[in-house]
N, C-alpha and C positions, 0 to 999 in steps of 0.2 A: 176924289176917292168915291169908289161905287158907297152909296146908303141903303143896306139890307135892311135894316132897321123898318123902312115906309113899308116892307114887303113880310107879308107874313110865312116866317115856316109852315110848310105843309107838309104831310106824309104822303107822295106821289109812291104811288104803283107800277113798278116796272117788270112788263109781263107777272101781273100778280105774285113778284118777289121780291124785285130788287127796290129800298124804300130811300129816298134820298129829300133834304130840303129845296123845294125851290120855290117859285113864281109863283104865288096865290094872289089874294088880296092885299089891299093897303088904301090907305083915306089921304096920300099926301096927294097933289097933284105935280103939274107937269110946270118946269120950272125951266126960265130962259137961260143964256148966254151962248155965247157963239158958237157959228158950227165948226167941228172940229175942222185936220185937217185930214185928206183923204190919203188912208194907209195902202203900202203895195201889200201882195196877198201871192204867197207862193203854190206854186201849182199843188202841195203834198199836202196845203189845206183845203182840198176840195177833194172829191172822190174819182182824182185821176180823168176828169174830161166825161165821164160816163153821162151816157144819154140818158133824158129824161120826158118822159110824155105825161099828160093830164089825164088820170081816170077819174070822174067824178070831181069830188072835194080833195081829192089826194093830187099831189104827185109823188110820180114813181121814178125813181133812178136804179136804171141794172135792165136785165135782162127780163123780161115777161115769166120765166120759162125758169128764173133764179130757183131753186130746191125748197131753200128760207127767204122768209120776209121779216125786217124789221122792221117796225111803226115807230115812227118819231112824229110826238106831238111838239110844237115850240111857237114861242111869242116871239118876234124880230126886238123887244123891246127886253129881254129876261135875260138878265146875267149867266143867269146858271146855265142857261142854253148855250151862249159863246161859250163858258168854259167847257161845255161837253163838247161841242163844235172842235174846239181847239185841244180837244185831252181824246175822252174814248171814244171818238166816233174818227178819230183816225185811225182804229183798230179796224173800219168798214171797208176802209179805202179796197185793200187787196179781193174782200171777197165780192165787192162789188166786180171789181174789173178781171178776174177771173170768172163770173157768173155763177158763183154760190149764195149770192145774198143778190136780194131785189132791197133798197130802203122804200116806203113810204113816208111819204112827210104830211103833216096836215099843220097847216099856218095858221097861228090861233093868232088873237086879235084883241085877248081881252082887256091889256093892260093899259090902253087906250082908258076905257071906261073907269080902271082902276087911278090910275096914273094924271090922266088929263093928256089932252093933247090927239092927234091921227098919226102918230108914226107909226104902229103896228100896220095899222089899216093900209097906208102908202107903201110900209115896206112889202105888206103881202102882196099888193097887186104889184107891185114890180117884177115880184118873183114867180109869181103869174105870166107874167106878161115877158120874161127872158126864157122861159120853155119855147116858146112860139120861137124865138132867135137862135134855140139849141144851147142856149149858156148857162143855163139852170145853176151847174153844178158849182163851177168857177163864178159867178154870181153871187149864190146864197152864201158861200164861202166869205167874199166881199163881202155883205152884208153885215155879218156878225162880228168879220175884224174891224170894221170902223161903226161900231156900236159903242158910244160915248159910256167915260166910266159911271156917270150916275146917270141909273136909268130913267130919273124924273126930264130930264132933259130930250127933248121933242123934237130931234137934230133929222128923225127920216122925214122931210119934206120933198116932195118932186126933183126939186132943182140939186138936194143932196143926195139921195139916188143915182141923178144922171151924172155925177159928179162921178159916184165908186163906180156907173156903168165904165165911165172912161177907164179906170183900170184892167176890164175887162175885151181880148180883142174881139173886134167882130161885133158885140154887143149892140152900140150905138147903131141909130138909122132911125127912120122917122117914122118906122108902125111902132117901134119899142119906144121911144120918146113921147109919141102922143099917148099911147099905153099909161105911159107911166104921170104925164101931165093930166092926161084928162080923166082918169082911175075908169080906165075901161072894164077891168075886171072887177069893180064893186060888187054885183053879184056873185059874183064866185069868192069872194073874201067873205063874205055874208055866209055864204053855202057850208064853207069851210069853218066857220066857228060856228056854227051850229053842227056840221059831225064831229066838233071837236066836246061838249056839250053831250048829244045823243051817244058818244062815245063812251060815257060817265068819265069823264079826265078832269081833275080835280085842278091840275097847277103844271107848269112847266119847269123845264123838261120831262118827259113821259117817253118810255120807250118799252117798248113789246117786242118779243123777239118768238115767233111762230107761234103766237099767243099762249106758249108755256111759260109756267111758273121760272123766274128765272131768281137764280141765289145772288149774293152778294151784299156788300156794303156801302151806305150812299158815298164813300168816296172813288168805288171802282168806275162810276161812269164818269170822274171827270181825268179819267189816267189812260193813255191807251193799252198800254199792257195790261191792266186788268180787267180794264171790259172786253180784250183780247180773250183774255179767261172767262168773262160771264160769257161770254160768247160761245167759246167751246163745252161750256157747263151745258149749256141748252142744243148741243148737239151739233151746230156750227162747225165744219170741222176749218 
């Protein structure tokens, strides 16, 4: 059973509106037992195949050229993240693959420090490192479904990684392998929790949606039909 208790409520700011608990701090560290086993991940949990490229500390999935942008900050290690992953950020899907919404993501990394243990750290550069193969989306999707239910547990290592890669087709090959063995992209994990940081982002999940104020209540982002509606609140059609 997941332990919120090690993690402190926080008041996250979503597009300076919407306020929800999630991923802050905590003093527990990173606790053993086995690695899970590796779940299948249906295409309608990811944003429909859409492409994605690296701008800076971000990545972008959608078109350049999207209307709207939403900002998603998140920790590979934060419950509350899978649950948005798995609730209102399936409300993306459509406006990404019709080209009204661009998402950015920026991969934070801090609950590493908090928690004990490099699994944020290994899962960002993975995630990293499956842009360059084109599988970003059905990727990070992976990720979050085989996120172990207590998140003291340090289950993203290299060799679990390449494990959820196998769920992914296409993925595997030996620049994304050693990518992911040898943390080619450590810079750029580093890059990226510091604009998550220079950001002012307090805790995970974070999401900004055309950096307007957005309404709601912290349970509309973990549902897809009502961050369907924060969405259309903030002009999203």
């Amino acid at each position: 059973m997941r332990q919120r208790a090690i993690l402190t409520a926080s008041a996250v700011v979503l597009g300076a509106g919407l306020v929800l608990s999630g991923c802050a701090s905590g003093d527990s560290g990173a606790r053993g037992g086995g690695t899970p086993a590796v779940r299948e991940v249906s295409d309608a949990a990811d944003l429909s195949g859409a492409s994605a490229r690296v701008d800076g500390a971000t990545i972008v999935v959608g078109r350049a050229d999207a209307p709207h942008t939403v900002q998603v900050y998140e920790d590979p290690r934060c419950p509350y993240c899978k649950e948005f992953e798995q609730g209102g950020a399936r409300a993306l899907a459509a406006p990404v693959r019709e080209g009204r919404v661009k998402v950015e993501y920026t991969i934070a990394s801090f609950l590493d420090a908090r928690l004990g243990g490099s699994g944020s750290v290994n899962a960002a550069n993975a995630l990293r490192s499956s842009v360059d193969a084109g599988k970003f989306s059905a990727f990070h999707a992976a990720v979050f479904a085989n996120q172990p239910e207590d998140e003291r547990q340090d289950v993203y290592s290299a060799a679990y990684l390449l494990r959820i890669a196998d769920k992914v087709d296409g993925l595997r090959g030996p620049a994304f392998d050693s990518a992911v063995e040898n943390g080619r992209y450590a810079s750029w994990v580093a890059e990226a929790m510091k604009s998550f940081r220079d950001d002012g982002v307090q805790g995970t999940p974070t999401v900004r949606i055309d950096g307007e104020k957005a309404g709601g209540s912290e349970a509309d982002l973990y549902r897809e039909a009502s961050f369907a509606g924060v969405l259309r609140a903030a002009g999203v059609p």
